[in-house]
Phi, psi and omega in degrees: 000169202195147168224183175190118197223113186297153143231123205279127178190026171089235143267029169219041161295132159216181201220144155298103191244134196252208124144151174268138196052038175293314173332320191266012217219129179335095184251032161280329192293305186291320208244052187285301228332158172265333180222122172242115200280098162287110190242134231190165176232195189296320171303310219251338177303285213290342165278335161208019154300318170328293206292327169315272164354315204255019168251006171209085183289305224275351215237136160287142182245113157250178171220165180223161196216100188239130149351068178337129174100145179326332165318304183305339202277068183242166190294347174272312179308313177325295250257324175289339184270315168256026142280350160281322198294299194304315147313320173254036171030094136280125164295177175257030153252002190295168192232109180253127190234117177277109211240069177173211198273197187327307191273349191260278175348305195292311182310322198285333181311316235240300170328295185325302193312299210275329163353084187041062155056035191090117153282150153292159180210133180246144154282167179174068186317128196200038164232139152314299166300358191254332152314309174286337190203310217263322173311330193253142180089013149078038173264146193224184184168162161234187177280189162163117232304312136320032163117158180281131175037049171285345196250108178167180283180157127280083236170093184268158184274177160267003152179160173222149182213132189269119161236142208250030131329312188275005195278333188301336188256359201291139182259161196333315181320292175317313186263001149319289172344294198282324183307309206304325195269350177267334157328310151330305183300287183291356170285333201268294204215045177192094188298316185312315232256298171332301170294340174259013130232034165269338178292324209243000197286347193279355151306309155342259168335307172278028181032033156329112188306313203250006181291307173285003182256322178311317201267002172270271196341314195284308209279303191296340184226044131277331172281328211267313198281290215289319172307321170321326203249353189197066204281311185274053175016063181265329164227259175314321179306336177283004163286328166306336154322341188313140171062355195292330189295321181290324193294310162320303162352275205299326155254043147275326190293328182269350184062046175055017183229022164244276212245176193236129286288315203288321185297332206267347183291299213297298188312303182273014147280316163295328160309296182291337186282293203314301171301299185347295185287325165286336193266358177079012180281337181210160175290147152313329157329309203282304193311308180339302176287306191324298176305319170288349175253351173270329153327319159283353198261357162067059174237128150327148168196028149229142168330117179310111165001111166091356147307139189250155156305332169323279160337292197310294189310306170320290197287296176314333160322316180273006173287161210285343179284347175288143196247106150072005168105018152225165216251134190251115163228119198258130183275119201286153176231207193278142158006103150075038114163211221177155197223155177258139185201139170265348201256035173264145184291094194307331161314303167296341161283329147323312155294305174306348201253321205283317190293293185309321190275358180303000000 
C-alpha cells in the first residue's frame, strides 16, 4: 500500500511519500544533488544507509554517524556536522538526509537550516513518531540542559519519505512511543479518527500493513492541514502540543534518560484530560476512554515515581508556550477535540499535579 500527502506552503510545498520498499527504490528521483550528506545515528545507520547509499550512485556520499538517544541531541553533535561539511567543502548546494527517529531529524533540520545560511534536507523517518509528527512540518532544535528543543528553526525539508518497511524492526517500546502522537491526533481534533482507533488498535499493535498506512496516512495529514494553516506556530499549531507541556516536564525532569518521548506525551496527555475534568471543560468518560486506548497501545498513564508538583512547575516555566510569564496549556474538550488556553484555573492545576504526583 503506498499513500502521498501534500504540504501546502507555498514554495515550500512538499509531499509525503508513504509506501513499502521506498528505501529500494531510485531515490536519485527525490535526491539529484551532487553532494550528499547522510545523518543516522548508531542504531539506525548500520541498517540502511548501505541501501540508501547504493541508490545514489550518481552523487558523492558522505556520511555522519552520532550515539543513539535523546542524550546526543545537543548543540556540540551539530557542531560536528558542519565541521565535516565544511572540511569536505560542501556547497550550499548539498542535500542532508536525515535517516532514523526524532532526534536524527530534528539535528539534521536545525543543521541543514543554519548550514551557510541554509541547506536542503530531506527526511527519512524510520521511527513511527517520527513518521507521524516530528518529520512533517519543519520544526528542527537541539536540546538545552534547561529544556527540550529550546534551540532550534522553522526550517522545511524537501520531502519526506516513509517507508513503512523499517517500522518491522522497530522495538516494541518505540512503536507504543510513536502509537501515543498518533492517539493524539485524534484526541485533539478527529472523534472519527479516535473511534477508529479504538476499533484497530489490536491490528496496530500486531503491526498489521494497511492499519499502519492508515494510521500514518491520516495522522500525517492531519499535521499537513494544520501546518498549512499555521506553519511558526503562532495559533492553531500549538494544538499538536496535547500532553507535551506536562510531557517535557517529565523528561527534563529525568534528563532525557528515563521515559520516552512518546510515553512521557502519554503520561501528559492524561494529566491535561484530568485538569480538563477538573475544570469541567470535558467529562470523566472521556478521560477514561483516553486512558484505555493508551493501555491498549501498552503506553504509561501515571507520573514516573518520586516527581513532585514542584518539578512540574519548574520545568513547565521553562516551556517554549509561555507567553509574557504566562503559561499556555493545550487542554482537551469532548472527545477529537481541544483549545489552547492561559485561562485555566490555577487551583485546579495545583490539584491535578498533587493528585498525578500522588
Amino acid at each position: 500500500m503506498s499513500a502521498t500527502v501534500q504540504v501546502a506552503l507555498g514554495e515550500r510545498s512538499y509531499a509525503i511519500n508513504i509506501a513499502s520498499g521506498l528505501i529500494g527504490q531510485n531515490l536519485s528521483d527525490y535526491l539529484p544533488h551532487r553532494e550528499i550528506l547522510l545523518v543516522s545515528d548508531s542504531n539506525v545507520g548500520p541498517l540502511y544507509l548501505d541501501a540508501i547509499e547504493a541508490q545514489l550512485g550518481h552523487a558523492r556520499v558522505l556520511r555522519y554517524q552520532f550515539a543513539a538517544g535523546e542524550a546526543s541531541k545537543r548543540l556540540d553533535v551539530v557542531e560536528g556536522i558542519w565541521s565535516l561539511l565544511m572540511t569536505e567543502r560542501f556547497s550550499r548546494k548539498c542535500v542532508l538526509v536525515a535517516v532514523g527517529g526524532g532526534v536524527v531529524g530534528d539535528m539534521t533540520g536545525f543543521a541543514a537550516a543554519c548550514y551557510q545560511r541554509g541547506a536542503d534536507f530531506v527526511q527519512i523517518p524510520t521511527t513511527l513518531l517520527a513518521q507521524v509528527d516530528s518529520s512533517v512540518g519543519g520544526k528542527t532544535a537541539v536540546n538545552h540542559p534547561q529544556g527540550k528543543n529550546m534551540i532550534g528553526a522553522f526550517y522545511q525539508p524537501l520531502s519526506v519519505l516513509i517507508d513503512t518497511d523499517t517500522l518491522a524492526s522497530l522495538p516494541q517500546r518505540q512503536w507504543s512511543a510513536g502509537l501515543a502522537e498518533v492517539i493524539k491526533y485524534g484526541a485533539l481534533g478527529s472523534l472519527e479518527f479516535f473511534q477508529w482507533l479504538e476499533a484497530n488498535m489490536a491490528g496496530l499493535m500486531a503491526r498489521d500493513s494497511a492499519a499502519m498506512t492508515e494510521a500514518i496516512r491520516v495522522s500525517c495529514q492531519m499535521k499537513a492541514d494544520i501546518v498549512a494553516d499555521d506553519e511558526r506556530e503562532t495559533g492553531r499549531r500549538a494544538l499538536l502540543n496535547l500532553g507535551h507541556t506536562f510531557g517535557h516536564a517529565i523528561e527534563a525532569h529525568e534528563q532525557y534518560r528515563g521515559l520516552l518521548h512518546g510515553e512521557a506525551v502519554a503520561v501528559g496527555m492524561v494529566m491535561a484530560a484530568r485538569l480538563s475534568a477538573r475544570m469541567g471543560w470535558t467529562d470523566n468518560a472521556s478521560v477514561e476512554r483516553l486512558e484505555a486506548l493508551l493501555f491498549a497501545a501498552d503506553l504509561p498513564v501515571s507520573v514516573p515515581a518520586g516527581m513532585t508538583p514542584a518539578d512540574f512547575m519548574h520545568h513547565m516555566g521553562l516551556d517554549k508556550k509561555v507567553d509574557a510569564g504566562q503559561l499556555r496549556l493545550v487542554l482537551p474538550k469532548p472527545m477529537g477535540s481541544a483549545v489552547i488556553t492561559a485561562e485555566f484555573d490555577p487551583d485546579a492545576l495545583a490539584a491535578t499535579l498533587a493528585e498525578c504526583c500522588s
